[in-house]
C-alpha positions in Angstrom: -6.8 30.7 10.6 -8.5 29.0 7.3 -5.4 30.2 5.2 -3.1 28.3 7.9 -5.5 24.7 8.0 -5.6 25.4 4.2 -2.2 25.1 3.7 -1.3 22.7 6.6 -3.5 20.1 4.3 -1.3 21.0 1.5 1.8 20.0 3.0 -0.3 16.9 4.5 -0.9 16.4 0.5 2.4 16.9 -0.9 4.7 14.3 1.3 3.4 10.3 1.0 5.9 8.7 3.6 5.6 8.7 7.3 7.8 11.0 9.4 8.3 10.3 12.6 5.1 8.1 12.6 5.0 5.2 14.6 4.9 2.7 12.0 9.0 3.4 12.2 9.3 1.8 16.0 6.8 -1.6 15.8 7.3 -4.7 17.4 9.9 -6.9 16.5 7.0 -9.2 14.8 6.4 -6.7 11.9 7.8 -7.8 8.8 11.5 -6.3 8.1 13.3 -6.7 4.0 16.4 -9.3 4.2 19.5 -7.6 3.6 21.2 -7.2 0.2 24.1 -9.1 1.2 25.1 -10.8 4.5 26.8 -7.7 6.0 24.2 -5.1 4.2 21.0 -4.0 5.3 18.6 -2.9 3.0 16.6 0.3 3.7 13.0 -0.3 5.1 10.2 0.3 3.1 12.1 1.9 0.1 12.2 5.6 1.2 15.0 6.5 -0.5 15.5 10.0 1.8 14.7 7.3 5.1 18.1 6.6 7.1 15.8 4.1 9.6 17.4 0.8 8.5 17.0 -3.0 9.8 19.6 -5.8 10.5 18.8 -8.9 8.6 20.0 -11.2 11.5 18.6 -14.6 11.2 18.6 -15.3 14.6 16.2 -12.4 15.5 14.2 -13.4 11.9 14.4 -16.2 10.5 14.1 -16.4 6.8 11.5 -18.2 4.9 13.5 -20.8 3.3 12.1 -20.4 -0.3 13.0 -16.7 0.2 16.6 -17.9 1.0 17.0 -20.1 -1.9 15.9 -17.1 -4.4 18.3 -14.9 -3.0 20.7 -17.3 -3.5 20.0 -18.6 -7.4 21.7 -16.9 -10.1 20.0 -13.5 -11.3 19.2 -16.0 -14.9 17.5 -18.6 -13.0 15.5 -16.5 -10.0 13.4 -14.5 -12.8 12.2 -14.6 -16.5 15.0 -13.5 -18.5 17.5 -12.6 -15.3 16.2 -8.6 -15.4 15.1 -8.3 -12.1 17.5 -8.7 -9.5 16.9 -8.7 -5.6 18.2 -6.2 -3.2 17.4 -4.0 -6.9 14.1 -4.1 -8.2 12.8 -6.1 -5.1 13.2 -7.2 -1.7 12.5 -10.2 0.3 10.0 -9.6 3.6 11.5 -11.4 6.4 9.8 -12.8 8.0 7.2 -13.9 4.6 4.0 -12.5 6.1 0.6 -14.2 6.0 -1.8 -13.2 3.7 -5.6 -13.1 2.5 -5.5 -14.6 -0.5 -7.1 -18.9 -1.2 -5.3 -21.4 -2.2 -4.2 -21.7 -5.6 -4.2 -17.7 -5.8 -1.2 -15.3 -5.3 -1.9 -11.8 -3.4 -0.7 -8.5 -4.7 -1.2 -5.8 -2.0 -1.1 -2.2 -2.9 -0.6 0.9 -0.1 -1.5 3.5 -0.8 -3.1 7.1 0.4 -5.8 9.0 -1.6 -3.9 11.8 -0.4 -0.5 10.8 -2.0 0.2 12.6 -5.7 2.3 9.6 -6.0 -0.7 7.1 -5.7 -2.6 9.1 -8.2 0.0 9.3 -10.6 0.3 5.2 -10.3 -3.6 4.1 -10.2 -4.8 4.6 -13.8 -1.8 2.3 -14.6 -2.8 -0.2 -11.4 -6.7 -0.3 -12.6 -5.8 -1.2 -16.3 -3.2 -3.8 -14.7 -6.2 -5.3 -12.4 -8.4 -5.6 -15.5 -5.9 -8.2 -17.6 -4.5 -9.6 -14.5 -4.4 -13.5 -14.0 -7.2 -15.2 -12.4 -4.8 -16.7 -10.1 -4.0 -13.0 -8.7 -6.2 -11.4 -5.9 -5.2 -7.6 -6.0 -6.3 -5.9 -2.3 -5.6 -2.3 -1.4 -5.0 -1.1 1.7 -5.0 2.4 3.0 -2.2 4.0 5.0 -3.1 5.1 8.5 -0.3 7.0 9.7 -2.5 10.1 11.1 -5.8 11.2 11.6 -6.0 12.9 7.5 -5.0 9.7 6.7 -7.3 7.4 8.7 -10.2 9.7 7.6 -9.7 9.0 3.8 -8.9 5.3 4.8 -12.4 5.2 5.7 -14.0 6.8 3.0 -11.9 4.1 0.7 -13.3 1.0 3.0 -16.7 2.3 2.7 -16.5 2.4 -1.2 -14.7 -0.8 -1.0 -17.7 -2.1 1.1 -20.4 -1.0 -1.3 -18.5 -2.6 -4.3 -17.9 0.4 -5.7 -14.1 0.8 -6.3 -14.7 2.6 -9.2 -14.7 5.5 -7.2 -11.6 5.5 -6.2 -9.8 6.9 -9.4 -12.8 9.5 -8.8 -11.8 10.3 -5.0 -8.3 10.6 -6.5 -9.8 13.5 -8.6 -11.5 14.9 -6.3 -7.9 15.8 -4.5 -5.5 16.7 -6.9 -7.4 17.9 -9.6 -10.3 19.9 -8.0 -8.5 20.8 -4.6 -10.8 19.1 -2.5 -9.4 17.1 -0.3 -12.5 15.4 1.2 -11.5 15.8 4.8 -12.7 18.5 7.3 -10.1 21.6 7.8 -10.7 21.0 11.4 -10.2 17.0 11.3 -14.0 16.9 13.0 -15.0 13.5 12.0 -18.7 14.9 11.8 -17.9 17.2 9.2 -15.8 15.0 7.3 -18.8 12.7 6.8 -20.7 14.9 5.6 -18.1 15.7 3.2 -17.4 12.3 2.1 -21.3 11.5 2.4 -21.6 14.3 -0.7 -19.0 13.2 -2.7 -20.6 9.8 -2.8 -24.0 11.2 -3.8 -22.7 13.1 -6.7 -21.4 9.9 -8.0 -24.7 8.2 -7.8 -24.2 6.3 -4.3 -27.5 6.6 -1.8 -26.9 8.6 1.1 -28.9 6.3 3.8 -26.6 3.3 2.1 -23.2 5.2 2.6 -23.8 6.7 6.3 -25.0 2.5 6.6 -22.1 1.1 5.1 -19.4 4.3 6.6 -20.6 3.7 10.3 -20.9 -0.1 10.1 -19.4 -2.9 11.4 -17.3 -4.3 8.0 -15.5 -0.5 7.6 -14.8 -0.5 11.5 -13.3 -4.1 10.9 -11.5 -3.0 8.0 -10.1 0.1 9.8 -8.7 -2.1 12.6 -7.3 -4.5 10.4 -5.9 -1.7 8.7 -3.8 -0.7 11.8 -2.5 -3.8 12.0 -1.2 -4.7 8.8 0.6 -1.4 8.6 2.4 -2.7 12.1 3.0 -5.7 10.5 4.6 -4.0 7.3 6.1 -1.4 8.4 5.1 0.7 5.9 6.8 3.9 5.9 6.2 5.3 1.8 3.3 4.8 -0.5 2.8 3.4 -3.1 4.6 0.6 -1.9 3.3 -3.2 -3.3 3.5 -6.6 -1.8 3.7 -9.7 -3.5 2.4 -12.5 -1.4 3.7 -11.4 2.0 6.9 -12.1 0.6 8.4 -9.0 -1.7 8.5 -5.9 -1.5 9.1 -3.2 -4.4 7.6 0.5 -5.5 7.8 2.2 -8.9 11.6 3.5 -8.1 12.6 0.3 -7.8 11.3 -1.5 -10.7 12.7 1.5 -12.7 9.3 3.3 -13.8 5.6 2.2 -13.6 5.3 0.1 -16.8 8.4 -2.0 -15.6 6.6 -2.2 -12.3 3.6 -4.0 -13.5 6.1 -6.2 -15.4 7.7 -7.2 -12.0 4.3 -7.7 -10.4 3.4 -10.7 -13.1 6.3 -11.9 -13.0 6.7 -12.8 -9.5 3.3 -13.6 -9.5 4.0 -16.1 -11.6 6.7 -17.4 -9.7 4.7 -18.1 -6.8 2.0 -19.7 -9.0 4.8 -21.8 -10.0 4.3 -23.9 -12.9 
């Protein structure tokens, strides 16, 4: 029985997109990508293996109208240089979704799942990004919650989030694919995966009476709820997957490798800042 939860985990582990979760079949308010051109859909959330696709009809959802007028502009004028090109390296959200961020500052939102090889391979890259990043950026990472593996390392990210210790992350990421631990209970009991994620945060210096505080408490249940309903709302259906204020959409295939992703990230940041 421990051989079969052992390697059900592992094929929890090895897949970071959603099959036949129920992110796929939201409400028609969740964010959908504008189509490549009039008469093409583009595939949601940049699974290239997903056939689930969305119709761009702008009668259903209308288009932001700064969204519409980049689509339109010539590949020379729309970006730095004319490199990226939408329906290619990125995607317009339609409808532009609201977002966290103040005034003056333009939101990059990661998703992610510590359980995803995929995210691990991307963070180091995303955590040397965050460090050079503009002041006018707010970087926020959300976790996936598309089971109940899933929703348990969602909150063990929250709660680190919640102590201010993010550094952990990259750690947590470590944890699972280098050390085979994959800091949830065999059995999914949401006892024993406390206790699990309760000593992994000791061993890297946390208190205990501070984590079970912070893992129980009312910001990490807010922040799990919220969590719920920004996936809705994004439909988010692979990992990593980033968002550039509510309004794009792109993932390391897109943007043709992970260097050339951060590359996209500033420079639509930079867009939105505007001059």
């Amino acid at each position: 029985m421990k051989k079969l939860l052992l390697l059900v985990t592992a094929v929890l582990l090895a897949s970071c997109s959603a099959k036949n979760s129920d992110s796929s079949s939201t409400t028609a308010t969740g964010a959908t990508v504008a189509a490549a051109t009039p008469t093409e859909a583009a595939p949601v959330a940049g699974d290239p293996n997903t056939a689930a696709q969305e119709s761009a009809d702008t009668d259903e959802a209308p288009a932001d109208a700064s969204l519409a007028r980049i689509v339109a502009m010539p590949d020379n004028v729309r970006l730095p240089t004319g490199k990226w090109k939408a329906g290619v390296h990125y995607v317009p959200v339609v409808p532009a979704q609201s977002t966290t961020a103040d005034p003056g500052q333009v939101e990059v939102l990661e998703f992610m799942w510590l359980g995803c090889a995929h995210c691990a391979d991307l963070e180091p890259s995303i955590v040397a990004w965050e460090k050079q990043k503009p002041s006018y950026v707010k970087f926020v990472q959300e976790h996936v919650m598309w089971g109940p593996v899933h929703q348990a390392h969602a909150r063990l990210l929250y709660t680190l989030q919640s102590m201010n210790r993010g550094d952990l992350v990259p750690k947590a990421f470590e944890e699972i694919h280098r050390r085979n631990n994959v800091l949830v209970s065999q059995k999914l009991n949401a006892a024993e995966t406390e206790k699990i994620h309760t000593a992994f945060a000791k061993d890297n210096g946390v208190n205990e009476a501070d984590f079970k505080r912070e893992y129980n408490g009312f910001t990490v249940t807010s922040r799990m709820k919220r969590a719920e309903e920004i996936n809705l709302r994004y439909r988010v259906e692979s990992v990593p997957v980033i968002f550039i204020n509510g309004k794009y959409r792109t993932d390391v295939s897109m943007a043709g490798g992970k260097q050339q992703l951060l590359q996209l990230i500033t420079d639509l940041t930079a867009v939105e800042q505007g001059p």
